[in-house]
Residue frames as qw, qx, qy, qz and C-alpha x, y, z in Angstrom:
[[0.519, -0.453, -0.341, 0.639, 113.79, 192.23, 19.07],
 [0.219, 0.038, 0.141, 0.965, 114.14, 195.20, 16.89],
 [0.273, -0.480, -0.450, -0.701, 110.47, 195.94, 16.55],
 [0.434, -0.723, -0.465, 0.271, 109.40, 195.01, 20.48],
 [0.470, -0.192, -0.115, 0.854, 112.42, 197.71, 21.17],
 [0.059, 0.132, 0.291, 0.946, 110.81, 200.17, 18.73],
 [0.453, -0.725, -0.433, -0.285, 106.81, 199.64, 19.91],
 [0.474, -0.576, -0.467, 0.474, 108.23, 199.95, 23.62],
 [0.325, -0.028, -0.071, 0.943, 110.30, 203.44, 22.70],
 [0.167, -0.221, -0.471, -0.837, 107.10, 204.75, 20.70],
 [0.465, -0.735, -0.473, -0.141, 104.69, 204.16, 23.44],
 [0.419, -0.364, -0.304, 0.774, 107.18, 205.78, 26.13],
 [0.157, 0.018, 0.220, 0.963, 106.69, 208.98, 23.58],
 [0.238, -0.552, -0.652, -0.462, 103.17, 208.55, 23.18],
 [0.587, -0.618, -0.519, 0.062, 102.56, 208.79, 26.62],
 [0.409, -0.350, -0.076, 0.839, 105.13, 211.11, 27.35],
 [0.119, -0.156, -0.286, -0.938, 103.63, 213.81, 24.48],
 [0.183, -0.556, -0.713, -0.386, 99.88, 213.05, 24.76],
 [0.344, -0.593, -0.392, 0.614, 99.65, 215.52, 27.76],
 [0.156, -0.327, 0.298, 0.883, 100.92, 218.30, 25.40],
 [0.107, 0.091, 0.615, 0.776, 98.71, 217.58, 22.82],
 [0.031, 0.552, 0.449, -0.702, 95.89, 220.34, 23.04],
 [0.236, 0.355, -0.294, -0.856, 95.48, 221.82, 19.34],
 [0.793, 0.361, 0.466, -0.152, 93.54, 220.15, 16.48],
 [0.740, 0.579, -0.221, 0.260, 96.34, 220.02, 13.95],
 [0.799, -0.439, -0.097, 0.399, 99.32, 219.26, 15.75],
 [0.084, -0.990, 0.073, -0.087, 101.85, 222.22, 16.23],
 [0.711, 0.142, -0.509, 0.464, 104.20, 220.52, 18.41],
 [0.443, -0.710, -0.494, 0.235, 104.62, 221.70, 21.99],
 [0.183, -0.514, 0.132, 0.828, 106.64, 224.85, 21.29],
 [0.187, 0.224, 0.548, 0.784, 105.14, 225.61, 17.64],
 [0.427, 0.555, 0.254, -0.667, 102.11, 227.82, 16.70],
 [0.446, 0.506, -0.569, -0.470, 102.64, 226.57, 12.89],
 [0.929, 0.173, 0.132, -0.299, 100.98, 223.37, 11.52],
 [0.959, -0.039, 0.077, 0.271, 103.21, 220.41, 11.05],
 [0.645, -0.572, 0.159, 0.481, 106.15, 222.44, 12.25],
 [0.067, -0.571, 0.369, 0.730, 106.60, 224.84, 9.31],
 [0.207, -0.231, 0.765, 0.564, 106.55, 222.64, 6.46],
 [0.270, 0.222, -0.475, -0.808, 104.84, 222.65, 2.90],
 [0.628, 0.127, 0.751, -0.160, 102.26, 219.92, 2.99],
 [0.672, 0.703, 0.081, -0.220, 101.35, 220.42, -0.54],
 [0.307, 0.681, -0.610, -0.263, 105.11, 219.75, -1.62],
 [0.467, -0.209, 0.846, -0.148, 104.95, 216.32, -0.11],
 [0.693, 0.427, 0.570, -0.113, 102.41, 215.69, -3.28],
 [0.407, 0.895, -0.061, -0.172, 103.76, 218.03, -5.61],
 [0.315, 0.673, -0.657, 0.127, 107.34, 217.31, -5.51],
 [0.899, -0.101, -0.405, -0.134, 107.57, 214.31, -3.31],
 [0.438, 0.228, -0.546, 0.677, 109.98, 215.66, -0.56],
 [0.380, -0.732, -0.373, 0.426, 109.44, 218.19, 2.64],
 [0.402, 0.350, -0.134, 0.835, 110.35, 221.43, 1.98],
 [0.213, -0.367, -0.436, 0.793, 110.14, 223.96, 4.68],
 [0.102, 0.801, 0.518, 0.284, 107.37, 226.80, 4.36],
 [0.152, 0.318, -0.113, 0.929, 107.33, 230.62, 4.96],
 [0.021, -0.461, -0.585, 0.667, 105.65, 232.69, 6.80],
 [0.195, 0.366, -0.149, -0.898, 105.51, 235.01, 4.00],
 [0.515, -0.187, -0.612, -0.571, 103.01, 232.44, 2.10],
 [0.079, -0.028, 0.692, -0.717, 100.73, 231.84, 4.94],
 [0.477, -0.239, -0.457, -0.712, 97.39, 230.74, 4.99],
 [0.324, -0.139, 0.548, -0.759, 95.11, 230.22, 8.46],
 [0.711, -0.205, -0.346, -0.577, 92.87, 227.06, 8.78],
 [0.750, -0.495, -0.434, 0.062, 91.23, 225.11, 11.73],
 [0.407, -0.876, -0.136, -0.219, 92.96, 227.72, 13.46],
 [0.647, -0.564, 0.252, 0.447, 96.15, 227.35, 13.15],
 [0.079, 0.835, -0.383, -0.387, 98.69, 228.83, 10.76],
 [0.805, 0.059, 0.483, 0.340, 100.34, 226.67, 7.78],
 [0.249, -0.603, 0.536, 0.535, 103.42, 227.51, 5.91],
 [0.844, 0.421, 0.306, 0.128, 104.04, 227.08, 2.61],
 [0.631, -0.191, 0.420, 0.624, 107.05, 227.83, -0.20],
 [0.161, 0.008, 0.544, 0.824, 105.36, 229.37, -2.59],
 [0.479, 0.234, 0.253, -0.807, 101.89, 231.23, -3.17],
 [0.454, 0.141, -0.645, -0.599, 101.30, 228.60, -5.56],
 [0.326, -0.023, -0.904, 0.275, 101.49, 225.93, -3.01],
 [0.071, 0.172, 0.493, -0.850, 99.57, 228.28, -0.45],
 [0.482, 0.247, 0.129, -0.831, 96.68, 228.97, -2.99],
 [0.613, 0.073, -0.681, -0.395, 96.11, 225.15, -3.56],
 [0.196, -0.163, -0.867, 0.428, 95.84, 224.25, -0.41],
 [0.180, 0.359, 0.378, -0.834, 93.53, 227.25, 0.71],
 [0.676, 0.097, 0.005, -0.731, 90.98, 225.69, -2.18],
 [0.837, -0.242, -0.489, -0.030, 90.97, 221.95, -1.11],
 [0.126, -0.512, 0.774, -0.351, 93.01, 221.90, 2.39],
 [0.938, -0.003, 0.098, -0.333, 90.70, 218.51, 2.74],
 [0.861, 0.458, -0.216, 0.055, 92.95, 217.15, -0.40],
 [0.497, 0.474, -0.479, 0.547, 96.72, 218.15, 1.40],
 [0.462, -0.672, 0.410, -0.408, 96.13, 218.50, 5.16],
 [0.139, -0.468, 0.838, -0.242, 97.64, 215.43, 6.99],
 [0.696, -0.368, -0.580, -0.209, 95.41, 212.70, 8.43],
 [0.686, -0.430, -0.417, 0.413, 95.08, 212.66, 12.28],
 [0.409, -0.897, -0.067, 0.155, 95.83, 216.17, 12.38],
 [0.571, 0.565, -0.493, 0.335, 99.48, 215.36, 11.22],
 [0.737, -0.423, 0.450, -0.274, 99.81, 213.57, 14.66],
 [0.014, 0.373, -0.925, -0.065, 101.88, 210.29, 14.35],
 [0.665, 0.009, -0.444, -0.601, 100.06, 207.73, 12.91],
 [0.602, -0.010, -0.774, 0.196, 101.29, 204.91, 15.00],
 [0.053, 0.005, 0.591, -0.805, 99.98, 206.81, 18.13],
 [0.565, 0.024, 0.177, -0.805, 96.69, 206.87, 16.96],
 [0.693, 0.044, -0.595, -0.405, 96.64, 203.85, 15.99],
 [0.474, -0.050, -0.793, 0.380, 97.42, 203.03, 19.55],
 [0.435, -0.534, -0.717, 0.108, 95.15, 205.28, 20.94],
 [0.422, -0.696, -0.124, 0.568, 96.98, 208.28, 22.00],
 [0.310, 0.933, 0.047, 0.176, 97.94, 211.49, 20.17],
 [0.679, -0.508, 0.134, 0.514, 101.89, 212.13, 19.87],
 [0.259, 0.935, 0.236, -0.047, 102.72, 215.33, 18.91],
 [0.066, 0.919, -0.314, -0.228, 106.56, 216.61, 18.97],
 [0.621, -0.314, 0.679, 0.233, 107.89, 213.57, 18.18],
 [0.511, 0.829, 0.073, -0.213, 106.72, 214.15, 14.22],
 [0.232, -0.539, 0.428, 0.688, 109.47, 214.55, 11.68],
 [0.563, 0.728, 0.111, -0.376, 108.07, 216.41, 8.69],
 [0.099, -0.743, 0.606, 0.267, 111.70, 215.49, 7.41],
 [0.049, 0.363, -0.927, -0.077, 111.85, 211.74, 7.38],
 [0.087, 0.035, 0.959, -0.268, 108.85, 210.38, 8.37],
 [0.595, 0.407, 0.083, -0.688, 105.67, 210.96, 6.30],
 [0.121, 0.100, 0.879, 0.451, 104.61, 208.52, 3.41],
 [0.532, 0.381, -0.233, -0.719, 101.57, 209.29, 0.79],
 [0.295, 0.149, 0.938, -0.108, 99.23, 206.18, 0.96],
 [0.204, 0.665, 0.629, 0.348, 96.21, 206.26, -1.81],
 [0.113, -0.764, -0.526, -0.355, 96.36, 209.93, -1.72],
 [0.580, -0.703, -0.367, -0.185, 96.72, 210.52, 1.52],
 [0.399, 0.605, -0.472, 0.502, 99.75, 212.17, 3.21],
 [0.853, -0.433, -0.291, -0.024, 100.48, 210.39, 6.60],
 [0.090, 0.688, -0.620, 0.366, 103.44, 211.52, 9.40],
 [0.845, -0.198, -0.465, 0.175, 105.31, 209.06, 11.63],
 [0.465, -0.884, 0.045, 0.019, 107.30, 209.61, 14.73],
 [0.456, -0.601, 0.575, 0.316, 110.45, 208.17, 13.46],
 [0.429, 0.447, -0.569, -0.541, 112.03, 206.88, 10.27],
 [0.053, 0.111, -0.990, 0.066, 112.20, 203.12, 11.43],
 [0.316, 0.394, 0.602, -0.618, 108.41, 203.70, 12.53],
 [0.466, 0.562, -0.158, -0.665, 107.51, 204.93, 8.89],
 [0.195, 0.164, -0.910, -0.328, 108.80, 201.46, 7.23],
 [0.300, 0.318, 0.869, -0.231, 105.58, 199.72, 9.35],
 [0.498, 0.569, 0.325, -0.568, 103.68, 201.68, 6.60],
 [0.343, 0.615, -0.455, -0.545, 105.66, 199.97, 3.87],
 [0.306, -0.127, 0.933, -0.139, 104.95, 196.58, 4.84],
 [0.381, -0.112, -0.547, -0.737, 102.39, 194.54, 4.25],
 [0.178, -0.578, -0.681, 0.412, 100.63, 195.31, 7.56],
 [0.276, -0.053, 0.074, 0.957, 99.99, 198.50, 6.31],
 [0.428, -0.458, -0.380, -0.680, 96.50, 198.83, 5.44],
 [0.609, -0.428, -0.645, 0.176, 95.86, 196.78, 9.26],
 [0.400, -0.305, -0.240, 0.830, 97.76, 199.82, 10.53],
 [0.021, -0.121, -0.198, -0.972, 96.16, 202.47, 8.95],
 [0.463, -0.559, -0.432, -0.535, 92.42, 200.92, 9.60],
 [0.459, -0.620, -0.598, 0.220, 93.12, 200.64, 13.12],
 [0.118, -0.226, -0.131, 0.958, 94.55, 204.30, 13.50],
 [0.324, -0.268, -0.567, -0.708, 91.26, 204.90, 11.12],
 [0.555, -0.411, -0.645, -0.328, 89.27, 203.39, 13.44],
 [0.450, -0.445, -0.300, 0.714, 91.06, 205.18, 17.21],
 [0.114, 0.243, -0.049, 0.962, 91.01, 208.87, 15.45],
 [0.219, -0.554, -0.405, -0.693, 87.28, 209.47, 16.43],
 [0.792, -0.531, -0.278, 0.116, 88.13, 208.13, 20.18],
 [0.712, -0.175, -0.069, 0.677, 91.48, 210.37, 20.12],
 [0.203, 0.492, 0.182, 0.827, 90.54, 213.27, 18.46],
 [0.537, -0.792, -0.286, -0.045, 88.92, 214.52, 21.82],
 [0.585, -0.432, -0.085, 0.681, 92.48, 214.35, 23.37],
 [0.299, 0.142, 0.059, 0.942, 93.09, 217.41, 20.98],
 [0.016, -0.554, -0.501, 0.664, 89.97, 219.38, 22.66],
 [0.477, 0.493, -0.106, -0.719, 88.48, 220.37, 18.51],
 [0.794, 0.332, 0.508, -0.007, 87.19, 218.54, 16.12],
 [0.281, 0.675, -0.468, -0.496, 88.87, 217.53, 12.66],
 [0.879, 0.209, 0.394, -0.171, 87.77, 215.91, 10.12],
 [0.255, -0.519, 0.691, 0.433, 90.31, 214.05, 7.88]]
């Protein structure tokens, strides 16, 4: 019951955000800053979220991304390939359904680091389907929806 509950909520959101989403790294619908502020490079380095600055700032695919520390800033800005999201940092479970859900993110609670790879969810309870062992099923079909979704964000990016 708990999981029908949780697909039904997470499509409502999908479908409710996917209008909004318009960038090619997701922003959220009030941001101008890549996955809402935060460090992507600390999620590998230190294994948490921490919030970026402005003051370490560094400008790819056109949008702005935050970091903590110029160290952080000047490893990203010579692989961003190696530390950008997947999907944009879009919610994996949306693309794996098809659709592109964008403020519903939390850079906070919901991300896991799969071979490598640094993945956001829309919720925490959403982020366990990537500790299962449906997890790879889930990741190849969001794999296999980004190239049919990435349109919805009107640029190309390649993950």
């Amino acid at each position: 019951m708990h999981s029908r509950s949780l697909s039904a909520g997470l499509f409502l959101a999908i479908i409710a955000s996917a209008a909004l989403a318009d960038d090619p790294v997701n922003t959220g619908p009030f941001g101008d800053v890549a996955i809402k502020g935060y460090d992507t490079v600390a999620y590998f380095k230190e294994n948490r979220a921490i919030k970026g600055s402005s003051e370490f700032s560094f400008e790819w695919l056109d949008t702005p991304w935050h970091f903590h520390s110029a160290e952080n800033r000047d490893l990203f800005k010579a692989d961003p390939v190696s530390y950008a999201p997947q999907y944009g940092g879009y919610c994996t479970l949306g693309v794996g359904l098809g659709a592109l859900a964008s403020e519903n993110i939390d850079p906070e609670n919901s991300w896991r680091i799969i071979d490598g790879k640094l993945y956001f969810i829309s919720d925490p309870s959403g982020a366990e389907m990537l500790d299962g062992p449906d997890s790879a099923a889930v990741l190849a079909k969001a794999d296999a929806n980004w190239n049919d979704v990435k349109p919805l964000a009107e640029k190309d990016y390649s993950n």
